[in-house]
C-alpha positions as CSV (number, residue, x, y, z in Angstrom):
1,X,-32.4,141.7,-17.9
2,X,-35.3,143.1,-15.5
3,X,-36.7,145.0,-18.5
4,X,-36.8,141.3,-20.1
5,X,-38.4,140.0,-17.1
6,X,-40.9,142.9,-16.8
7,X,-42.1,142.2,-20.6
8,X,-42.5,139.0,-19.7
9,X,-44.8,139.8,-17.0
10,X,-47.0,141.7,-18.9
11,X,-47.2,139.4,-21.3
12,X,-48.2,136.6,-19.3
13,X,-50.9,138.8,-17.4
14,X,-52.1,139.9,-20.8
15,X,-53.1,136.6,-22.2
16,X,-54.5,135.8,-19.0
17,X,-57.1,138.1,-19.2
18,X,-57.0,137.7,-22.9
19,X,-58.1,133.7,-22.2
20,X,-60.3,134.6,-19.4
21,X,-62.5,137.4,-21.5
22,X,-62.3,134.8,-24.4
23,X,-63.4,131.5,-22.5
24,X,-66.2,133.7,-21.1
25,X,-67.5,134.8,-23.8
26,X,-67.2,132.2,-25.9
27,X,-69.2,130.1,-23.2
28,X,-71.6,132.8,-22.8
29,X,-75.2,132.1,-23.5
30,X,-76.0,134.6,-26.7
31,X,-77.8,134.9,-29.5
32,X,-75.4,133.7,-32.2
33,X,-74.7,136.4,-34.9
34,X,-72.4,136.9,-38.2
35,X,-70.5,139.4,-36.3
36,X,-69.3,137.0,-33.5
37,X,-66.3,136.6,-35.0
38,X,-65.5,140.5,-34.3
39,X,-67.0,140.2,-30.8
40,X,-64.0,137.6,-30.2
41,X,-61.2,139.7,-31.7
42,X,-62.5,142.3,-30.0
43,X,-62.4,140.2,-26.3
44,X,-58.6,139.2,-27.6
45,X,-57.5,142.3,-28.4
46,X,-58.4,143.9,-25.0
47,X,-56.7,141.8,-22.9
48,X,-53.7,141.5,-25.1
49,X,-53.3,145.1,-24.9
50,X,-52.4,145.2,-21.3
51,X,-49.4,144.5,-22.6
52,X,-48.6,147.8,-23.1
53,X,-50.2,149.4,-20.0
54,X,-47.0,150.2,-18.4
55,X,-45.8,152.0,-21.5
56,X,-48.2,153.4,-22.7
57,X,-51.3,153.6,-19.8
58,X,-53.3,156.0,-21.5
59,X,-53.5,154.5,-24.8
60,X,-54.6,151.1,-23.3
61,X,-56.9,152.4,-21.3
62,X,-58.8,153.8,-24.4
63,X,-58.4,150.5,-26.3
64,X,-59.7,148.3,-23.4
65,X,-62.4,150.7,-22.9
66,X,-63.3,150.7,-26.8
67,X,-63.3,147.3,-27.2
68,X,-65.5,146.5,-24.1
69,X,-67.8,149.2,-25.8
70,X,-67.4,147.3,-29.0
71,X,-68.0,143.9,-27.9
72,X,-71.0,144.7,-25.6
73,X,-72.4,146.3,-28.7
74,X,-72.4,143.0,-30.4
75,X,-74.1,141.0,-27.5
76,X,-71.4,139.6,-25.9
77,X,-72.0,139.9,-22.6
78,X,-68.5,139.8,-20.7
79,X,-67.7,141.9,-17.9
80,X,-64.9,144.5,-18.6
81,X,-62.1,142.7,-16.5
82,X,-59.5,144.4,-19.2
83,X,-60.3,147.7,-18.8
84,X,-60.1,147.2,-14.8
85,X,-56.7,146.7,-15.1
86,X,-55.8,149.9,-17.4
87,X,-57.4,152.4,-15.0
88,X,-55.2,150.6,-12.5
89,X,-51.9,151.1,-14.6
90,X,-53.1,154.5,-15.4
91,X,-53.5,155.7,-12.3
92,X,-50.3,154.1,-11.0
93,X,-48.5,155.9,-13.5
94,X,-49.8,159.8,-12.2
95,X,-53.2,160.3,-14.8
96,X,-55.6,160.2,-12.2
97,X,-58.0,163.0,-13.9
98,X,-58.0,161.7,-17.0
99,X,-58.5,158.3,-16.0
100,X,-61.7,159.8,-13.9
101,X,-63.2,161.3,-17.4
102,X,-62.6,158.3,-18.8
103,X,-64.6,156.0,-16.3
104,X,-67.5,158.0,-16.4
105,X,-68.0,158.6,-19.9
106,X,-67.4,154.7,-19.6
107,X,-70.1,154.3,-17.1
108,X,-72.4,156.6,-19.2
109,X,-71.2,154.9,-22.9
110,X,-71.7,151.2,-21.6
111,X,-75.8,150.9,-21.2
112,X,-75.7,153.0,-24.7
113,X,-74.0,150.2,-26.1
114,X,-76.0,147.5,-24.2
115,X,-79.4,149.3,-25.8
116,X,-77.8,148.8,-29.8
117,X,-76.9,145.2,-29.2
118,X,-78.7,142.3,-29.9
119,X,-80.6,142.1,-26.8
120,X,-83.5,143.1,-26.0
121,X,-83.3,145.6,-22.9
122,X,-85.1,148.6,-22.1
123,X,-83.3,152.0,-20.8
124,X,-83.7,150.5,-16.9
125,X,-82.5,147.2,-17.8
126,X,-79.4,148.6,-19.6
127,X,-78.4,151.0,-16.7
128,X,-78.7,147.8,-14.5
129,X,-76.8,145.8,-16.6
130,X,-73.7,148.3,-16.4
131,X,-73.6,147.5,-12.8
132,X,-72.6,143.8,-13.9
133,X,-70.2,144.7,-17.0
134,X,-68.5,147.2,-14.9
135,X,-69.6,147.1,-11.3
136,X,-68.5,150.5,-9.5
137,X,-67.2,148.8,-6.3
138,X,-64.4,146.9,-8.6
139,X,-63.8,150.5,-10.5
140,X,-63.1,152.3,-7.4
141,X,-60.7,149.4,-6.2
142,X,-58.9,149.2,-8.8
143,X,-58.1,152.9,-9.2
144,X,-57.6,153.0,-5.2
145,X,-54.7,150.0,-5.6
146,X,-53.4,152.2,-8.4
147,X,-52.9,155.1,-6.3
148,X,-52.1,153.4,-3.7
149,X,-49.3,151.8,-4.9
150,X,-48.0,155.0,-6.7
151,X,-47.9,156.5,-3.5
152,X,-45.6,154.1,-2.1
153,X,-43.3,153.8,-5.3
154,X,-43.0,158.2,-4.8
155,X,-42.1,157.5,-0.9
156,X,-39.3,154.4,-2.3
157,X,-37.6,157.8,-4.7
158,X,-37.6,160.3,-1.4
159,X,-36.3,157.6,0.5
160,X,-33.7,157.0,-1.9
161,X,-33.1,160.9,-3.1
162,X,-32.9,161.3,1.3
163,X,-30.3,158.1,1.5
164,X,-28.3,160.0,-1.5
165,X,-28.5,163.7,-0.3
166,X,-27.6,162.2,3.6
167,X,-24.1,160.2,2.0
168,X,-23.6,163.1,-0.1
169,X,-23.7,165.2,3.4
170,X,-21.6,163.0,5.1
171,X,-18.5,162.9,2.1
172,X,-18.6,166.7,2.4
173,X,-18.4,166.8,6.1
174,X,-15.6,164.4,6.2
175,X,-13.6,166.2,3.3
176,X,-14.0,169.3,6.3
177,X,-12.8,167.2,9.2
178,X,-9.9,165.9,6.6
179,X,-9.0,169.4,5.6
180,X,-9.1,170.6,9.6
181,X,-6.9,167.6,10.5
182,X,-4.0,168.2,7.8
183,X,-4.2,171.4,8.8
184,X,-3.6,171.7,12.5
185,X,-1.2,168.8,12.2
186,X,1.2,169.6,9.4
187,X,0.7,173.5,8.3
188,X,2.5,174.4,11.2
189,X,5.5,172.2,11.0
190,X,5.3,172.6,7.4
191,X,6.1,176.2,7.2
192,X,8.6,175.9,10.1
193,X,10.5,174.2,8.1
194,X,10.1,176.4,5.2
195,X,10.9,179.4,7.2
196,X,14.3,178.3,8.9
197,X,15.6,176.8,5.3
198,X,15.0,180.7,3.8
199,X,16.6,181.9,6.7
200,X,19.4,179.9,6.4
201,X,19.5,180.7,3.0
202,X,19.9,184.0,3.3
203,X,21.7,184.1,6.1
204,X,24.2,182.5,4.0
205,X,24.0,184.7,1.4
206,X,24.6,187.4,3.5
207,X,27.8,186.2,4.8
208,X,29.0,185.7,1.2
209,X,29.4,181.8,1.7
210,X,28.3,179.7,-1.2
211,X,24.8,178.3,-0.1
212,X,24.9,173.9,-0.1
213,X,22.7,172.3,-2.6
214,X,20.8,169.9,0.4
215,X,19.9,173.3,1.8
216,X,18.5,174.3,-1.4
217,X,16.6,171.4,-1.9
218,X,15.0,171.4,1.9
219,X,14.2,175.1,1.1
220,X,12.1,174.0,-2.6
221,X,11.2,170.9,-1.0
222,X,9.5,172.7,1.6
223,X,7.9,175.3,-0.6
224,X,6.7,172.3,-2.9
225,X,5.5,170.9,0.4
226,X,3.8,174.0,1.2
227,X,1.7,174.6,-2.4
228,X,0.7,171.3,-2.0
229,X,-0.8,171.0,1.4
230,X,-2.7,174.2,0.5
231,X,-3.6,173.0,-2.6
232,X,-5.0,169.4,-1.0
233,X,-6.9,171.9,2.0
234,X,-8.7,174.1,-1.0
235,X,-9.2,171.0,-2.9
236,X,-10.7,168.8,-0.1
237,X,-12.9,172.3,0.7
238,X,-14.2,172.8,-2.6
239,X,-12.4,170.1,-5.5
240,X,-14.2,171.8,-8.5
241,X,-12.2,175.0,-8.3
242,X,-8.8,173.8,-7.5
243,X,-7.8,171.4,-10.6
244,X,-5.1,168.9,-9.1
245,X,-1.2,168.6,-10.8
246,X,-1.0,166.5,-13.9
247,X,0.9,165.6,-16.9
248,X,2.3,169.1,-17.4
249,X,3.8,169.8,-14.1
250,X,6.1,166.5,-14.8
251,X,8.8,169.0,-16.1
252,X,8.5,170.7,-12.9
253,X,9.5,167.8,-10.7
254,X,12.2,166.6,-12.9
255,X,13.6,169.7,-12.7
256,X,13.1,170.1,-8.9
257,X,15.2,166.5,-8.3
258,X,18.1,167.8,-10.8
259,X,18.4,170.6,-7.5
260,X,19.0,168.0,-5.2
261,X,22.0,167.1,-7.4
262,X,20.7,163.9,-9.3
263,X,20.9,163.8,-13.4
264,X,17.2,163.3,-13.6
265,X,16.3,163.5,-17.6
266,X,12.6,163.4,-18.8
267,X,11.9,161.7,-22.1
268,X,8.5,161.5,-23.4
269,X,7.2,159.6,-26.2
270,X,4.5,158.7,-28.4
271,X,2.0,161.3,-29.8
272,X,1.1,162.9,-26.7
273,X,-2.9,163.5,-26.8
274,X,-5.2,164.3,-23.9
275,X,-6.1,161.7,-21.1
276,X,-8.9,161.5,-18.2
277,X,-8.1,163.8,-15.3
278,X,-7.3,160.6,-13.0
279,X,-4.8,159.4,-15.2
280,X,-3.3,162.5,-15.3
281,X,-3.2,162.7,-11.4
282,X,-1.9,159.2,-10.8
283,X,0.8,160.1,-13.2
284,X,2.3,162.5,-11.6
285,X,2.0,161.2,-8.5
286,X,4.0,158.1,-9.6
287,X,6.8,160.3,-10.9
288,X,6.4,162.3,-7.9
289,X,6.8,159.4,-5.6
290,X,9.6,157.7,-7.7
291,X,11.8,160.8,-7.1
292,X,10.8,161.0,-3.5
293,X,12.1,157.7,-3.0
294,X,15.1,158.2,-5.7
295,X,16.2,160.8,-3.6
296,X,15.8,159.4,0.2
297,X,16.8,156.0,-0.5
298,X,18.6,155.0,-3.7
299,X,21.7,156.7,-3.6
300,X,21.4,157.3,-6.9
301,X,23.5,159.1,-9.7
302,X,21.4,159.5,-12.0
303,X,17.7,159.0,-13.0
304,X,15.5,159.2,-15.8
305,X,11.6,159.2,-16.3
306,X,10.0,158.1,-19.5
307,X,6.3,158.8,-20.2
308,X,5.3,157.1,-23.2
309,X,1.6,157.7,-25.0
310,X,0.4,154.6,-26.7
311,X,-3.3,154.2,-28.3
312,X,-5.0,152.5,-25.4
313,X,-2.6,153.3,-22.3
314,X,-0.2,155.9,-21.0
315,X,2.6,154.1,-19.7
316,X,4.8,155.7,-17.0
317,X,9.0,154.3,-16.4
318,X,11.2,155.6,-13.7
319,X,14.7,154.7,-13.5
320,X,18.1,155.1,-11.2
321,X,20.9,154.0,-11.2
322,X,21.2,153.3,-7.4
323,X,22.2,150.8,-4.8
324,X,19.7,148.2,-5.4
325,X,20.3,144.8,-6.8
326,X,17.9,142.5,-8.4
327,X,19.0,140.2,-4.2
328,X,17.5,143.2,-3.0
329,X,13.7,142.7,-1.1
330,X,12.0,146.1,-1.8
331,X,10.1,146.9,1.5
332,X,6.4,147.7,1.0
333,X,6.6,151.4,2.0
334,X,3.8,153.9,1.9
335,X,4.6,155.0,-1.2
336,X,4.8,152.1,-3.2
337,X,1.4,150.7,-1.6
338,X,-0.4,154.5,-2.0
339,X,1.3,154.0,-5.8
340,X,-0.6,150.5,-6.2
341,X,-3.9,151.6,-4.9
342,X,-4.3,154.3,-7.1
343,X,-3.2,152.2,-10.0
344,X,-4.9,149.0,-9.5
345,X,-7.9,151.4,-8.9
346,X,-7.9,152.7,-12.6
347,X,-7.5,148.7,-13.8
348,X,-3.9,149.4,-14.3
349,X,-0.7,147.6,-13.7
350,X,2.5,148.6,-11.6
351,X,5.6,146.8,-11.4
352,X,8.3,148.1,-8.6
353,X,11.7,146.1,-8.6
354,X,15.3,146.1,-8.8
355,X,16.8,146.3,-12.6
356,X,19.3,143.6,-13.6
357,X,22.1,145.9,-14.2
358,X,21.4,147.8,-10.5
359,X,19.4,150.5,-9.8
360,X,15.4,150.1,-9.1
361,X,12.7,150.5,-11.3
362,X,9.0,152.1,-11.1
363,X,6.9,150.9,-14.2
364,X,3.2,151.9,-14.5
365,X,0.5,151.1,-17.5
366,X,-2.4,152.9,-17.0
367,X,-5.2,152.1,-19.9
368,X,-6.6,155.1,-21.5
369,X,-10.2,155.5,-23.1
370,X,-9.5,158.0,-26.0
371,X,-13.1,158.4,-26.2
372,X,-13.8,160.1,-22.3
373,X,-10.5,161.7,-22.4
């Protein structure tokens, strides 16, 4: 839509000047000849090629330049207005030297020109006619409001590289402050926990008693609990060498909730092919939550999580067999809301209730483009 706007713009200046060095000449007072005709195209075709001066600068500052040549040549005696505005462009867009060249073989070309045409002039007269055709003061101008406004577009990009690099800065320092604030606040109690459940552990098995199942969970649980923190701390440092949990560590949760003594069963279906790395992560972390949740709250039996690959989605199902009824409000926990974020944030849907026949019900369809996977 700009581009369309831009075009536009050009266009309209272009058949400005292409009417103005037109109208001019035509009401010019000359000696009528057969090539007038070609003096007029000429005029037309000048202007009309500043059209192209933003993409191509260089090439219409050679055929406004020609064409001034060529219709000065012929006795029509129009100032070259056109060519003004290409070593304006051209020196907006950086080619400052060869815009230079060009002027002065201009300057020196123009009174040649003005000597071959149909007027009578001497070799003085034509040098002082330049100065009208293509008076110096308007030359220097218009390369000096080129320039000038290059200058200002090149300060607009460091501005703009300086506003990028300075947000860039800031993320990276806040991942730090992030990683230093999980770190002081939950590393410690983190592996507290981790380190009396092992002791326990083996204190039990030490004594020869049979070691209880919760204990074994808290014991994973906290080593789960462990890999992870470290895992968000290296990833928050550095999260290009530290690829986060996906799809294939699924298995790994189902079969960490079966040690806390639910039937959890994984079913997956579909023709499993590869999805973007956020899918993959909210993926698990649904599952991961569901089973979090399963286990603190449902007072479940059983469980069972379904990840089902379709064309144009990857659709995630966890179910239990617990205490809730479809009379049951679910509150809006942490989990469920974190769960919603991340899916409504991929254009996703999630639906957390109660199932008819009891039990609750985490179901999660997260669209999939096959072609950036």
């Amino acid at each position: 839509m700009n581009r369309g706007r831009f075009d536009a713009g050009n266009w309209l200046i272009a058949a400005g000047v292409a009417a103005f060095l037109l109208v001019t000449g035509l009401s010019g007072d000359h000696s009528p000849t057969h090539l007038d005709p070609l003096g007029y195209v000429l005029l037309t075709a000048g202007g009309l090629a500043l059209a192209a001066r933003r993409r191509a600068p260089l090439v219409v500052l050679a055929v406004t330049g020609l064409c001034a040549l060529g219709y000065q040549a012929l006795g029509i005696d129009v100032p070259a207005v056109a060519y003004l505005f290409a070593v304006y462009a051209s020196v907006r867009a950086g080619h400052r030297a060869v815009t230079v060249v060009a002027s002065v073989i201009m300057l020196v070309a123009l009174p040649l020109a003005l000597l071959v045409s149909p007027q009578d002039l001497s070799v003085g007269e034509a040098f002082t006619h330049t100065r009208d055709v293509l008076q110096l003061a308007w030359l220097i101008a218009a390369g000096a409001a080129g320039e000038a406004l290059r200058q200002a577009e090149r300060r607009a990009d460091e501005a703009e590289r300086t506003r990028e690099e300075t947000a860039r800065r800031r993320a990276d320092e806040e991942r730090l402050h992030i990683a230093r604030e999980l770190h002081d606040s939950l590393t410690h109690q983190i592996s507290v926990i981790k380190v009396q459940a092992e002791v326990a552990v083996h204190l039990a098995h030490k004594r020869g008693e049979q070691v209880p199942e919760s204990l074994l969970a808290i014991r994973e649980a906290g080593r789960e609990a462990a890999r992870e923190l470290r895992a968000t701390l290296e990833a928050l440092r550095d999260d290009d060498k530290n690829p986060p949990h996906g799809l294939g560590h699924v298995p790994d949760l189902v079969e960490r909730a079966r040690t806390t003594g639910l039937d959890a069963k994984l079913t997956i279906e579909g023709d499993p092919h590869d999805v973007p790395a956020a899918v993959e992560r909210t993926a698990y972390r649904i599952v991961q939550e569901s089973l979090t949740n399963v286990a603190r709250h449902a007072a479940a039996a059983t469980a069972s999580v379904r990840i089902d690959y379709r064309p144009d989605a990857l659709v995630i199902r966890v179910d239990d067999d617990g205490t809730a009824t479809p009379e049951t409000v679910p509150a809006p926990g942490v989990g469920l809301l974190g769960m919603r974020e991340r899916v409504t944030a991929l254009g996703g849907r999630l639906r957390a209730a109660p199932r008819g026949e009891g039990g609750f019900s985490v179901q999660a369809e997260l669209p999939v483009d096959r072609t950036t996977s």
